[in-house]
C-alpha positions as CSV (number, residue, x, y, z in Angstrom):
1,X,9.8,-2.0,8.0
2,X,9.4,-2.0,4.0
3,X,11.8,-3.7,2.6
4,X,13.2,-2.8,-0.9
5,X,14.1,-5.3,-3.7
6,X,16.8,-3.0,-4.7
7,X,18.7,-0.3,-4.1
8,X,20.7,1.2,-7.7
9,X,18.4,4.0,-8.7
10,X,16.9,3.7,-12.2
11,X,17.6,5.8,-15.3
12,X,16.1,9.1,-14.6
13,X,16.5,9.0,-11.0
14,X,18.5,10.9,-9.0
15,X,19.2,11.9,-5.5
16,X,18.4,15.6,-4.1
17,X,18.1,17.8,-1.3
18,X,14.9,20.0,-1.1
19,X,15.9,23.3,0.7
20,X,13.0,24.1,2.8
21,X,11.8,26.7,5.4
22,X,13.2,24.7,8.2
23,X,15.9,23.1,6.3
24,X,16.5,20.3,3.7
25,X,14.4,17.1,3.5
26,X,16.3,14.6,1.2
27,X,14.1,13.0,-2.3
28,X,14.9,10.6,-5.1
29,X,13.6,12.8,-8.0
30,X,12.7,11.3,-11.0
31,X,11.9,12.5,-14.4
32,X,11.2,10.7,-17.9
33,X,14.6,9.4,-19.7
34,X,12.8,10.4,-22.9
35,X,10.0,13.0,-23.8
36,X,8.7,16.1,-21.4
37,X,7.0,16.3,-18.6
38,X,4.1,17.8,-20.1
39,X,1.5,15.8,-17.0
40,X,1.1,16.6,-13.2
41,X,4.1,16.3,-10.9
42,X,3.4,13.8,-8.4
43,X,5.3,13.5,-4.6
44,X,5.1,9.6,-2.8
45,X,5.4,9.7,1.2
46,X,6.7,6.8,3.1
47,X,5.3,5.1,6.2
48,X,6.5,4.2,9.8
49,X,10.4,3.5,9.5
50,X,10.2,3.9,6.1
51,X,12.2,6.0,3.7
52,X,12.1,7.6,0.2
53,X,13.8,4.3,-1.0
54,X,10.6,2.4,-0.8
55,X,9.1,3.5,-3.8
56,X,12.3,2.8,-5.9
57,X,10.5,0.3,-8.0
58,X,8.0,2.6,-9.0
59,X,10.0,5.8,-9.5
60,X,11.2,5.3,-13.5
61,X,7.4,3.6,-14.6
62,X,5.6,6.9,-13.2
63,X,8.2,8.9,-14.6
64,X,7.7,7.6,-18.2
65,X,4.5,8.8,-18.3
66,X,5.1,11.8,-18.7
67,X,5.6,14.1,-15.3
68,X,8.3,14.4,-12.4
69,X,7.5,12.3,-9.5
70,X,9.6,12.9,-6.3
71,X,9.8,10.6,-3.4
72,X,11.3,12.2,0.0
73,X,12.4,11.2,3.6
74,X,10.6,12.8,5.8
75,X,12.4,14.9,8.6
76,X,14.6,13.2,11.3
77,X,13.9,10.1,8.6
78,X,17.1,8.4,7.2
79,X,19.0,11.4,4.8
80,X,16.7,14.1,6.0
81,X,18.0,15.7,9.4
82,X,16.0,16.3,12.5
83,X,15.1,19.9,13.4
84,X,17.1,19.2,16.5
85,X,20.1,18.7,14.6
86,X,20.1,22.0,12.8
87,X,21.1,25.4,13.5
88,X,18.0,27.5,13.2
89,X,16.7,31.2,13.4
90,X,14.7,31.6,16.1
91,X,11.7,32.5,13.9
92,X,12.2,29.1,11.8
93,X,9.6,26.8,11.7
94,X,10.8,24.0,13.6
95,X,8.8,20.6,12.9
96,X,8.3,18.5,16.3
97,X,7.5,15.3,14.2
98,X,3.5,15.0,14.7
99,X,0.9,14.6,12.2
100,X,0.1,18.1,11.7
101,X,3.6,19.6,11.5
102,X,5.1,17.0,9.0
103,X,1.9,17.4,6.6
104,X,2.6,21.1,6.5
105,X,6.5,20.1,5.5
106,X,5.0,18.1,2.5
107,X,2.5,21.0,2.0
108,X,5.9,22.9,1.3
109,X,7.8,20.4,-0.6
110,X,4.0,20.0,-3.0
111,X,4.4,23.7,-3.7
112,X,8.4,23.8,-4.5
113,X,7.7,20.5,-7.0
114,X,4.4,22.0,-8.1
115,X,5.2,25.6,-9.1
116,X,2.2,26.8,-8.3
117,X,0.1,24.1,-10.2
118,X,-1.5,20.9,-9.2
119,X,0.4,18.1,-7.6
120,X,-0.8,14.0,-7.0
121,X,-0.1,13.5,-3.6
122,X,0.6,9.5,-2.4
123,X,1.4,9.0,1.8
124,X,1.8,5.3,2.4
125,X,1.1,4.0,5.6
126,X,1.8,6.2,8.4
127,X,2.2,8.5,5.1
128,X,-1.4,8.3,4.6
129,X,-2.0,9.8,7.9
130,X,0.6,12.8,7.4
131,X,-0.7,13.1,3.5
132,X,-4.4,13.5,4.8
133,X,-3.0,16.6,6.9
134,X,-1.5,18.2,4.1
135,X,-5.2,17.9,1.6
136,X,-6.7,19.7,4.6
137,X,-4.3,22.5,4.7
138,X,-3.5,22.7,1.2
139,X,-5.8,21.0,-0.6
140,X,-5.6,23.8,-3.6
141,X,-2.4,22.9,-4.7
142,X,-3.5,19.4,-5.1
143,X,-5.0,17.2,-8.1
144,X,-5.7,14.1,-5.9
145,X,-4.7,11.9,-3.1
146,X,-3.7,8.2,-2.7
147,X,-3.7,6.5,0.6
148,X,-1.6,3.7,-0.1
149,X,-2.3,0.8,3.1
150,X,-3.7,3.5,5.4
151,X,-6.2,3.8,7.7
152,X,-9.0,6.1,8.8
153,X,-7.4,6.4,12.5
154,X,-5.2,4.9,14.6
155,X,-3.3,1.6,13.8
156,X,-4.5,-1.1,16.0
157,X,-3.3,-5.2,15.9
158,X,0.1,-6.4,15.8
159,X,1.4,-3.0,14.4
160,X,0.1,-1.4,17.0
161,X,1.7,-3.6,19.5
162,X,5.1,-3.0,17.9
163,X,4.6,0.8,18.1
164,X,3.7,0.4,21.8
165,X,7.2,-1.8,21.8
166,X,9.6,0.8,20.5
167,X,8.3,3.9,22.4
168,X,8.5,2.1,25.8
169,X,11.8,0.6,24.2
170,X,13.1,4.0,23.6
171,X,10.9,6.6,26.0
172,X,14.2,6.5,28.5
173,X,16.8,6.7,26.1
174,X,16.1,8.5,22.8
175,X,19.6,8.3,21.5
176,X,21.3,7.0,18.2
177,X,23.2,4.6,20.5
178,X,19.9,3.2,22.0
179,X,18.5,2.3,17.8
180,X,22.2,0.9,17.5
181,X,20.9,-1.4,20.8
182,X,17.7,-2.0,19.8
183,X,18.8,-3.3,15.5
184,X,20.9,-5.5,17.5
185,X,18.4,-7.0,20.0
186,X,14.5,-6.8,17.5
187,X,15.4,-5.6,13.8
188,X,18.6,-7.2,12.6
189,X,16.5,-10.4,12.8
190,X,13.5,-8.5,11.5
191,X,15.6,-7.8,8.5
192,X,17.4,-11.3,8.0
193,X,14.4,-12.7,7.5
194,X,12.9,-10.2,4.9
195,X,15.7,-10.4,2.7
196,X,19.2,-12.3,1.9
197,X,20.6,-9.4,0.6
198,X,23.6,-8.1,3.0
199,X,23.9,-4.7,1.1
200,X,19.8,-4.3,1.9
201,X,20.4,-5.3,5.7
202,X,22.8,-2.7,5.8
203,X,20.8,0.0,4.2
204,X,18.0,-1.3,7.0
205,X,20.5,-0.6,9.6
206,X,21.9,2.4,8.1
207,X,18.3,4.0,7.7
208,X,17.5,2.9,11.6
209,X,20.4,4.3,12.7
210,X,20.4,7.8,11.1
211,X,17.1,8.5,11.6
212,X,16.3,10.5,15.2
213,X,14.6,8.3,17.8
214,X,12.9,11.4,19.2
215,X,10.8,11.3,16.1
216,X,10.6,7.6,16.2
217,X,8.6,8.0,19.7
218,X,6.6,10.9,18.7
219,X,5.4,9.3,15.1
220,X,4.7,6.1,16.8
221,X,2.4,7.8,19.5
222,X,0.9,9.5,16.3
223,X,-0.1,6.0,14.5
224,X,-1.8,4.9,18.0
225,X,-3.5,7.7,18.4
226,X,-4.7,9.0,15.3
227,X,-7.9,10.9,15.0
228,X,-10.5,9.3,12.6
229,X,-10.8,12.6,9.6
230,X,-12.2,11.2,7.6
231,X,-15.4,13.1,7.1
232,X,-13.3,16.4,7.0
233,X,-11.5,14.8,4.2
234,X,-14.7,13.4,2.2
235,X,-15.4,17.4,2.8
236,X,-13.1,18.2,0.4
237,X,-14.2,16.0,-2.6
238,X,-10.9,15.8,-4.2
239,X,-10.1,13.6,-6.5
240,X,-9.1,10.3,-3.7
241,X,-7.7,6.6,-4.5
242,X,-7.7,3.7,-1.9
243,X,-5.4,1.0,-2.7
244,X,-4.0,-1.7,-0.6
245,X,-2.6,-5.2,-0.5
246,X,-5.4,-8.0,-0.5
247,X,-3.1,-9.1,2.4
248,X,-2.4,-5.9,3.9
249,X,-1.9,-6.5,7.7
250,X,-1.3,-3.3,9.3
251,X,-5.2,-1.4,8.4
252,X,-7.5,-4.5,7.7
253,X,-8.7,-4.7,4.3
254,X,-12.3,-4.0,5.6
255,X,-11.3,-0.7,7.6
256,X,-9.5,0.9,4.1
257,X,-12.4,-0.6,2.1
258,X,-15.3,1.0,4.8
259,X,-12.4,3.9,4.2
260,X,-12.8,4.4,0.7
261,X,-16.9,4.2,1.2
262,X,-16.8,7.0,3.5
263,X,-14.3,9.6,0.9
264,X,-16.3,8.4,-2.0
265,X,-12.7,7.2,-3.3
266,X,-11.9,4.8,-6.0
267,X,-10.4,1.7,-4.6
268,X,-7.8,-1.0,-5.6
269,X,-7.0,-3.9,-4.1
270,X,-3.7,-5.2,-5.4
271,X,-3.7,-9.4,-6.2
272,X,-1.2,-11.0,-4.0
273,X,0.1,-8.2,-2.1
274,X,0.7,-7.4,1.8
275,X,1.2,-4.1,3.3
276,X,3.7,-2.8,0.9
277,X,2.6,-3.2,-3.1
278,X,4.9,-0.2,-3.4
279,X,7.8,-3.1,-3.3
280,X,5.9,-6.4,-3.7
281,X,3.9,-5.7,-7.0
282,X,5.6,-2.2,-8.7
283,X,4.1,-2.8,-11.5
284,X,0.5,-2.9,-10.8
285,X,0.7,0.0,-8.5
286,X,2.6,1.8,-10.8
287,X,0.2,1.0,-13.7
288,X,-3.0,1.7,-10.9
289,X,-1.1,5.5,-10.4
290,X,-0.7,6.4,-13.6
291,X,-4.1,5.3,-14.5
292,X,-5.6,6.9,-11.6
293,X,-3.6,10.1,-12.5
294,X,-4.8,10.5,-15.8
295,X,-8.1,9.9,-15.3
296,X,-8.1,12.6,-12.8
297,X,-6.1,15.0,-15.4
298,X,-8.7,14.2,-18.1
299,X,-11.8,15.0,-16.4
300,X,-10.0,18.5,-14.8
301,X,-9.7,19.5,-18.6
302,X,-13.1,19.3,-19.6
């Protein structure tokens, strides 16, 4: 469960709706309070239980630089409805929540911010995992890739315990009513001790609850079961970062640093950090970004 420091969105940020083929996914869009955005959109990806509002501490420092940088919630996630809450055309693509059908929603939502030109992609955590899916479908429209604390397959460890928890907690009950059970019994205590902050509890407990437990059990039997790809990704030989939390504890430090062997990535450990340096260090991840970014822009225009 990240955990943001705050919650008031920065100058320059705002809140959207993407309209997409199956419906709209909800961002936090932000673009520089002063100057163009003359630089390479970029589009962040939250993890497990996450939601766009993870990267809020980062959103106004990568916008400064120069280019738009949207953050989204991925379907059934928090502000972004399920497919099975909508009313679709039967020929409407209708995403069923695992890895391969929620990379092709960001593949869509990279081409709407891109315009037909290159776009950074970031997927943190269980992001990582759907991020990776869109670079092998899409890979065209993008100008490099960060996994932020991800893996090269499935999540294993305490996190992988807890993913076991929730889909045997849920499995015979996928309802809204079952999450309002289950914050109650596990997460409100979760939450209590991750911050003092009532109005971040009850954004916690707000994102929990709106979020569709279907896709809860079908992302969690994603991160235990997670192919390892990534010799199809090293395939690719785009432009790839590898940055993590010395003190990550969901992928062990070793795994993302054999990881970033493998892709031939640059890697970046972040000084003091855990599994979220999204939230716990903003403003060396941002700085790490933006210098990745550029770098990457640089040697494309030679």
């Amino acid at each position: 469960m990240s955990t943001p420091q705050f919650l008031s969105l920065p100058p320059g940020v705002r809140r959207t709706d993407l309209p997409l083929a199956h419906g709209p996914v909800a961002a936090l869009r932000a673009m520089p309070t002063s100057g163009g955005t003359e630089l390479a959109p970029a589009v962040l990806v939250h993890g497990f239980t996450g939601s766009k509002e993870d990267f809020i501490a980062l959103l106004q420092s990568l916008a400064q630089a120069g280019r738009e940088v949207v953050a989204i919630d991925l379907p059934g996630t928090y502000e972004s409805p399920g497919p099975e809450t909508l009313d679709l055309a039967p020929d409407a693509p209708r995403p069923d929540y695992r890895l391969s059908s929620l990379g092709a929603v960001v593949g869509e939502v990279v081409d709407q911010v891109g315009d037909g030109g290159p776009v950074h992609l970031v997927g943190h955590s269980f992001g990582g995992l759907v991020v990776r899916e869109t670079a092998l479908s899409e890979n065209a429209g993008l100008a490099s890739l960060t996994l932020m604390c991800s893996g090269p397959a499935a999540l294993d460890g305490p996190g992988a315990v807890n993913a076991r928890n929730l889909i045997a907690a849920l499995s015979m009950d996928p309802t809204s009513a079952r999450l309002e059970e289950l914050w109650v019994e596990r997460f409100e205590a979760v939450a209590g001790d991750r911050t003092p902050d009532p109005e971040i509890r009850e954004f916690l407990r707000a994102r929990l609850l709106s979020s569709s437990a279907q896709g809860l059990i079908h992302t969690a039997e994603d991160l235990l079961g997670a192919d390892d790809r990534v010799a199809d990704l090293a395939a690719l030989r785009l432009p790839t970062l590898v940055l993590y939390g010395e003190n990550d504890d969901a992928w062990a430090p070793d795994t993302q640093d054999s990881m970033a062997k493998r892709l031939g990535a640059k890697r970046l450990v972040v000084p003091g950090a855990g599994h979220s340096p999204n939230v716990e260090a903003p403003e060396t991840t941002s700085s790490a970004l933006t210098s990745f970014w550029n770098e990457t822009e640089s040697v494309g225009r030679r």
